[in-house]
TORBA-297373 format. One record per residue (C-alpha): residue in one letter; chain; x, y, z. Coordinates in Angstrom, 3 decimals. Each point is the difference from the previous one (the first is absolute). Example, Ala and Ser with C-alpha at 12.3 -4.5 7.8 and 13.67 -1.06 7.14 Angstrom:
<sites>
("A" "A" (12.300 -4.500 7.800));
("S" "A" (1.370 3.440 -0.660));
</sites>
This chain:
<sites>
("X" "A" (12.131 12.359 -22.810));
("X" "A" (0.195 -3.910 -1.018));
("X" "A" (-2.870 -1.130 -1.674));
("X" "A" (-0.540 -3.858 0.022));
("X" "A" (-3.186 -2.553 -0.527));
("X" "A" (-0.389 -2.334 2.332));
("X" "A" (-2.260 -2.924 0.124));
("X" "A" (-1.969 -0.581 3.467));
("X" "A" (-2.696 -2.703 0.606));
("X" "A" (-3.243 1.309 1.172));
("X" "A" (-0.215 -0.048 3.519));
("X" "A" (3.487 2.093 -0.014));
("X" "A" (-1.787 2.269 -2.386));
("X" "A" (-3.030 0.504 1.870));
("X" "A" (2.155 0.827 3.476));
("X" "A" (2.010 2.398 -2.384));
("X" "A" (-2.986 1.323 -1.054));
("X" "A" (-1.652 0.415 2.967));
("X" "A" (3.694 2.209 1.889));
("X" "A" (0.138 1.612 -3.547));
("X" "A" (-3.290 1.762 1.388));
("X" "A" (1.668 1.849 2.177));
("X" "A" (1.939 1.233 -2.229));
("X" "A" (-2.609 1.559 -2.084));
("X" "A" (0.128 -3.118 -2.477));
("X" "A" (4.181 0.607 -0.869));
("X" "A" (0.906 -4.085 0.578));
("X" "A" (3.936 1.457 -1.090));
("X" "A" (-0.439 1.908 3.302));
("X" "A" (-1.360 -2.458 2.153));
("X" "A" (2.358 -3.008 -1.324));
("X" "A" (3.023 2.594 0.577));
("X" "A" (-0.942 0.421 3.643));
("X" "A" (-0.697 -3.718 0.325));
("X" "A" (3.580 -1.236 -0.796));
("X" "A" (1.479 3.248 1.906));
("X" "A" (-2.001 -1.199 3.273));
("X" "A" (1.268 -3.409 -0.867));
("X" "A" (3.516 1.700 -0.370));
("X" "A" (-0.824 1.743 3.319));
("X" "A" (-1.365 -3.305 2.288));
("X" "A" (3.232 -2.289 -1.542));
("X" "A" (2.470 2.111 1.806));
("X" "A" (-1.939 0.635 3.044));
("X" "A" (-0.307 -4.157 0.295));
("X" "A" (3.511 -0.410 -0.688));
("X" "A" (0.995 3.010 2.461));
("X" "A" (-2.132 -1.709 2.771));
("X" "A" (1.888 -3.278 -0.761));
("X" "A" (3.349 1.303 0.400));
("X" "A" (-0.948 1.833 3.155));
("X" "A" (-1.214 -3.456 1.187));
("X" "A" (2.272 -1.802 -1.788));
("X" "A" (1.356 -2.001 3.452));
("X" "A" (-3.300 -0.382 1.706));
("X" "A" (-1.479 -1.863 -3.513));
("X" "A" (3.071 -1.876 -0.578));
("X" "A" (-0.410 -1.739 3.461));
("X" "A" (-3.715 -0.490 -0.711));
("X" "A" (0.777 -1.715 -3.000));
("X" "A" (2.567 -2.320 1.543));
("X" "A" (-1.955 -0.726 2.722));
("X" "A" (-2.894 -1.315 -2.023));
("X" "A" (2.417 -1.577 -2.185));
("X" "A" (1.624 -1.930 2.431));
("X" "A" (-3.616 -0.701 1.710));
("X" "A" (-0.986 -1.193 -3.355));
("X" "A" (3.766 -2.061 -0.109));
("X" "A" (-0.664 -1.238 3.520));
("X" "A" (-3.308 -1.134 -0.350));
("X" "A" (-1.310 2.275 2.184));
("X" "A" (-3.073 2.292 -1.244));
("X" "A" (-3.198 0.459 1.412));
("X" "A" (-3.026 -0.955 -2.117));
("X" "A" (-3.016 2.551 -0.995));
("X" "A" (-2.062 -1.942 2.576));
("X" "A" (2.331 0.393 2.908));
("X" "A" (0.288 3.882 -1.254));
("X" "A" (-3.279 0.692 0.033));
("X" "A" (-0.821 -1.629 3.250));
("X" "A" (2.878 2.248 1.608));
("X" "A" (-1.507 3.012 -1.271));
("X" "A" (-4.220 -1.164 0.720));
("X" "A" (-0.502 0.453 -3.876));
</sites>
């Protein structure tokens, strides 16, 4: 095991404190399964965009050349289209 001192400000302290409870007060514990779900939703995100990889290519050319072309639709016009 690595041991290591870190230096968090308080509100990351308090939300480590507060998922250390559930671990029956171990914050090594907790902060270990934090950066392993991290671990764990990074390759899930990057699986997803590779399975998508086409589809989200042509949705970012298409805005880019809508935002090249002059052609977007403003918040307004959005909203109105969808009675928000």
């Amino acid at each position: 095991m690595i041991r290591r001192q870190i230096d968090l400000d308080e509100e990351s302290d308090r939300i480590l404190s507060g998922i250390a409870q559930n671990y029956h007060g171990d914050l090594g514990g907790a902060l270990a399964d934090l950066l392993q779900a991290h671990q764990s939703v990074e390759a899930f995100a990057e699986e997803c965009e590779e399975a998508h990889r086409d589809s989200l290519l042509a949705q970012k050319e298409r805005g880019e050349r809508g935002f090249r072309e002059g052609r977007f639709t403003s918040w307004d016009e959005v909203k109105r289209r969808n009675n928000l």
